[in-house]
N, C-alpha and C positions, 0 to 999 in steps of 0.2 A: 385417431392417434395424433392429428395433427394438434387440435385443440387441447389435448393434454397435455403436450413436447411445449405447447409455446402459448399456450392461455395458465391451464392450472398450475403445471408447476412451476413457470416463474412466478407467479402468483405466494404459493406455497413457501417457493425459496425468500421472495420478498416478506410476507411476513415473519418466516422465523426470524431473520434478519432482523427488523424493528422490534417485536416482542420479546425477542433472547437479549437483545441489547438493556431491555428496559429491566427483563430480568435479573442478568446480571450485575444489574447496576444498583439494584433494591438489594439483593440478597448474597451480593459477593463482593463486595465494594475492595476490601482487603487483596481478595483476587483479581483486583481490575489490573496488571500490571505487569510488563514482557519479561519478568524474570531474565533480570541482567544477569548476564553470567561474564561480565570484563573482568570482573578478581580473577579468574578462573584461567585466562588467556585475554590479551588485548593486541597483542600483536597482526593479528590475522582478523582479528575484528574492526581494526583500524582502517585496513583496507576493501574486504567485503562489505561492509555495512553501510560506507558513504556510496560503493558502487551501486550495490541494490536498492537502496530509498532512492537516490537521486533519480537510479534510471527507472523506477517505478514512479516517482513523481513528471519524469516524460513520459510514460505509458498511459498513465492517467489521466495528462492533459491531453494527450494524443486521442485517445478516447472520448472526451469529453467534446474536443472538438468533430467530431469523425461521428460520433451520435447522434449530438445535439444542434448543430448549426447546421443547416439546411442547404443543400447544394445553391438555391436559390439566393441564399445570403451573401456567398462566396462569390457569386456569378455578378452580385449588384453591386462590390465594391472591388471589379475588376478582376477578379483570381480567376483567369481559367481551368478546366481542366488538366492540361499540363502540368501546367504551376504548381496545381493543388498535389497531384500524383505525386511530383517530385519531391515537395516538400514533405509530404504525409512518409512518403518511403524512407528518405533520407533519416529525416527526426525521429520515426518510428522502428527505422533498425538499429540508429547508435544508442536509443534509449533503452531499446529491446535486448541491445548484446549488454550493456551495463548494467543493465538486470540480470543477467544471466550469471554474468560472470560473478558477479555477486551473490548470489543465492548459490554458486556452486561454491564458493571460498567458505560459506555462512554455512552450507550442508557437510564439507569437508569439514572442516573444523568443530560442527558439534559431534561428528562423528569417532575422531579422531583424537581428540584431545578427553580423557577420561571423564573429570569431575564435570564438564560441561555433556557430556553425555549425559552422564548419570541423572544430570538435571532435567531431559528431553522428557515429557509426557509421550504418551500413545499418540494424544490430540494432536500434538506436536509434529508425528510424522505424518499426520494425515493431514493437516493444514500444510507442511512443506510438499505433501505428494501434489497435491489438488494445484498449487501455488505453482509449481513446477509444472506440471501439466498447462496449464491457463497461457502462462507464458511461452511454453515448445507450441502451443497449439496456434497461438498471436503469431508466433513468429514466423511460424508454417504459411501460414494464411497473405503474409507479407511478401514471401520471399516466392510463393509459389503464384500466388494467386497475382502479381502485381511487376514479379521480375519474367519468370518462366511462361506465365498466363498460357498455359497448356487449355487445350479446348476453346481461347477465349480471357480474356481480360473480364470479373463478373466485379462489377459496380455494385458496391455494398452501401451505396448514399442513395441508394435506388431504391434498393431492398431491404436492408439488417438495419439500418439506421433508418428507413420509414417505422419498419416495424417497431423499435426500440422506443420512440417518438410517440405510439402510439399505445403500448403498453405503457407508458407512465400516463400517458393522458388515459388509462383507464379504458380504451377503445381498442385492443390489438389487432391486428388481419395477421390472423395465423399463416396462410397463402403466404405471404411474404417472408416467412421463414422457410417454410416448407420446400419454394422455391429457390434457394438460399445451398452452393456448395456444402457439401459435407464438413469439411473442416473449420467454415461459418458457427456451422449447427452445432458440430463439437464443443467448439472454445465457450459458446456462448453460455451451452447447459455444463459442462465443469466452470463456468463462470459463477452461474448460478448456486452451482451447488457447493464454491466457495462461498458465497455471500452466507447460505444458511450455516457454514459452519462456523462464520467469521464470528459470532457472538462467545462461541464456547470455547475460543483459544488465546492466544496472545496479542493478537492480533489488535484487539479493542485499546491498543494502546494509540491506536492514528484517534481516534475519539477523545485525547487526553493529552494534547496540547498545553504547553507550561504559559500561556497568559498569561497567572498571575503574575508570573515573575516583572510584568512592565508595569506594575503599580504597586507592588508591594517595596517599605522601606527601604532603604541601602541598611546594609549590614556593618555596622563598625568594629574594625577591629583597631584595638589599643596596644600597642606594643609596648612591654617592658622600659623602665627606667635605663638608660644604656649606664647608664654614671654606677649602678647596682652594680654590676657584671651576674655575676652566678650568685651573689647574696641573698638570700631569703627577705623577705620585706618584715620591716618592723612591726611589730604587733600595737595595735593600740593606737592612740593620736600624740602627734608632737606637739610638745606646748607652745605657746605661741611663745615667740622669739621677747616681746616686752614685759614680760612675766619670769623670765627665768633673771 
C-alpha cells in the first residue's frame, strides 16, 4: 500500500498532468482560457482575485522553497533552525490566510451573483473543491503541526521534502511518506490529485503568461482633428492650395 500511496500514484497524477497539458494544448487551443466572467460583476473580483494569486504565489514560493532547498543549504549560509521555523510560519500563514480569503470572496461571488454562476462548469467545482481542500489541509499542517506541535514538532525537511526530492529524481523512499503525519499524507495526495485535474480546467491559464506583450509593437492611436468638432470628414482629397 505504501508503494501505491507514494510511488504509482504520484507517478500516475504526474503524468496526467504533463500529457493532458500537451492534450489540451493540441486539441483545445480555443478552450485554453479562465473564462473571464468581469462583464458579469467586477467589483468583488477586484478584491478576491488580487488576494488569492498573490497569496498563492507566497504558497508556491513557500513550497518551493520548503521542498526543494535542502536543510543543508540553509544551515551553510547561516539560517538556523529557528530562523528558518519562523520565517516559514510567518510568510506561510499570511500567504496561506490571503489565499483563503480570496478563494472564499472568488467561491462567494460565483455562487452568488447569477450570470457568473451559470457560467461555472461541473469541472469548476471540482477544481475549487480539491483547490479548497489543498489549501485547509496546508494550513492545518502549519498551524497544528508547527504552532500547537501536539505529540511533538514533526520536521517535514527530514521527511516529505527528502521524499519529494526524490520522486522527481525518479528514486522515491516511500518509508518517508508513510512515516510522515496524517495531514502530511492528506495535503499531499489532494495535492496530487489536483495536479491530474489541473489539465482539464481553467486552471492552464498560469501556463499562458502575456510575454508577447514586451515585444510586440506599440499600438497607435490617432485622435480626431479637434479644429473638426463633431463634423464628419470630407470625402475625397483637397486640391492642393497652388492649383486652385
Amino acid at each position: 500500500m505504501d508503494v501505491f500511496l507514494w510511488v504509482i500514484v504520484p507517478y500516475l497524477c504526474l503524468a496526467t498532468f504533463v500529457v493532458g497539458h500537451v492534450w489540451r494544448y493540441r486539441y483545445d487551443k480555443f478552450g485554453w482560457t479562465t473564462r473571464s466572467s468581469q462583464l458579469y460583476e467586477d467589483r468583488m473580483l477586484r478584491l478576491g482575485s488580487p488576494l488569492f494569486h498573490f497569496g498563492m504565489l507566497g504558497v508556491v514560493g513557500g513550497h518551493v522553497i520548503g521542498l526543494l532547498v535542502p536543510r543543508s543549504w540553509t544551515d551553510a549560509v547561516g539560517i538556523d533552525d529557528h530562523m528558518y521555523h519562523y520565517v516559514a510560519v510567518g510568510g506561510g500563514l499570511l500567504a496561506g490566510i490571503a489565499a483563503t480569503v480570496g478563494l472564499v470572496i472568488l467561491i462567494y461571488r460565483r455562487r452568488t451573483v447569477g450570470p457568473v454562476f451559470s457560467a461555472t462548469t461541473g469541472m469548476d467545482k471540482v477544481m475549487y473543491l480539491f483547490l479548497a481542500a489543498a489549501i485547509f489541509l496546508g494550513m492545518w499542517n502549519t498551524i497544528a503541526g508547527s504552532i500547537f506541535t501536539l505529540g511533538g514538532e514533526y520536521n517535514y525537511r527530514e521527511g516529505v521534502s527528502v521524499w519529494y526530492r526524490s520522486f522527481l529524481a525518479f528514486n522515491p523512499d516511500a518509508s518517508l511518506m508513510a512515516d510522515a503525519p496524517i495531514g502530511f499524507q492528506l495535503h499531499a495526495l489532494v495535492a496530487f490529485a489536483l495536479f491530474a485535474l489541473w489539465p482539464f480546467t481553467r486552471l492552464v491559464h498560469v501556463f499562458s503568461a502575456p510575454v508577447g506583450y514586451l515585444t510586440r509593437p506599440y499600438i497607435v492611436y490617432r485622435s480626431r482633428d479637434e479644429a473638426m468638432g463633431s463634423r464628419s470628414p470630407r470625402r475625397g482629397w483637397d486640391e492642393p492650395a497652388g492649383r486652385r
